[in-house]
N, C-alpha and C positions, 0 to 999 in steps of 0.2 A: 574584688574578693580577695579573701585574705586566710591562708591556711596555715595555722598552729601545728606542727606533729609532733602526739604524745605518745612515748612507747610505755609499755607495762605490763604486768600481766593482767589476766582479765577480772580478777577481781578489784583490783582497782581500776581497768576499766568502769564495771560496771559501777562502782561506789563515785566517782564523778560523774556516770553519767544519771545515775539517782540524785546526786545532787543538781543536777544543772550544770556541771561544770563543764561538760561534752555535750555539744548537737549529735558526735554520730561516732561510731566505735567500732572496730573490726576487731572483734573475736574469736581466737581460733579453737575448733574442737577437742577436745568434749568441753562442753560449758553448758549450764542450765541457759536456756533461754526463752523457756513457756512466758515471761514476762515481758518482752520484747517484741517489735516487729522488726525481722528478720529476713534476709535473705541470702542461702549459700551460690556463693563464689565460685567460679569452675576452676577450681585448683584443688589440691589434694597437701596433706600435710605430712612428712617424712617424718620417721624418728630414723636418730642413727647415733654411733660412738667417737667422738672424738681421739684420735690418734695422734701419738707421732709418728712420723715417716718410719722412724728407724724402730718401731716399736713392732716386735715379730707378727702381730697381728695384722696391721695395717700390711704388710708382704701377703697374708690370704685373701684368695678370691671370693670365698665365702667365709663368713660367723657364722659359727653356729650359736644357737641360746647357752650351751653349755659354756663354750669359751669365755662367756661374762660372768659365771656365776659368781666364779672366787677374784673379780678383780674388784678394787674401790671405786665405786662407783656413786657419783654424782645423779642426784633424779630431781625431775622440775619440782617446788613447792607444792606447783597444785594438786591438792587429792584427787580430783577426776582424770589428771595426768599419771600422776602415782601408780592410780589401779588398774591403767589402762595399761601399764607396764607392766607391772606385775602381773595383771594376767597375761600378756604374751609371756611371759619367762617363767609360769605357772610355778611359783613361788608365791613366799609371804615374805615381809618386810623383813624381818630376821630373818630369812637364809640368804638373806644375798649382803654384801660388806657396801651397805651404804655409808660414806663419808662425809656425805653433805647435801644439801637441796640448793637451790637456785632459781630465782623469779623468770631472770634472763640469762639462759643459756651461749650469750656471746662475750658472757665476764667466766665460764668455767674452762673457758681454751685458755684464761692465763694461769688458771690452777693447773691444768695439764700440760702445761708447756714447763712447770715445774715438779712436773711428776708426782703429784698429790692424787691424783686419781683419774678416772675415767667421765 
């Protein structure tokens, strides 16, 4: 046996695995998946903010929603991701200083490590 791993977001998951291109796909919530045989995973999925050390926030023990409103801020591409944020921070898209979107959030720690946003 012989295992390939592809990472991506779930829309191009599921756009390979419509084609044929995937036997099997983990996708993380919210995703449509009435289309699909499925089965959820006993693990739970985090959102959180990228910091640096030295940056005053990362020194609090707790965030509030308010302390993000007015920073630049980074949101995954996915729309089901998007609004799943937006309503925790019960906002709309324009009140909050989005900077940028991102498929995979392990390429926005190097935007943040040059201080382009959050």
């Amino acid at each position: 046996m012989h295992f390939e791993i592809f990472s991506a977001d779930s829309q191009e998951i599921k756009q390979k695995l419509e084609a044929g291109l995937l036997d099997l796909g983990f996708l993380i919530e919210p995703v449509e998946k009435k289309e699909y045989e499925w089965i959820r995973l006993g693990s739970c999925d985090l959102m959180g903010l990228i910091l640096l050390r030295e940056d005053p926030l990362a020194k609090k023990k707790h965030i509030q929603k308010e302390d993000v409103y007015s920073l630049p801020l980074f949101l995954s591409y996915r729309k089901e991701v998007r609004k799943e944020i937006l309503r925790f921070f019960e906002k709309e898209e324009k009140d909050l200083q989005i900077v940028g979107s991102s498929r995979l959030f392990s390429n926005v720690g190097y935007l943040v490590e040059q201080k382009m946003g959050f």
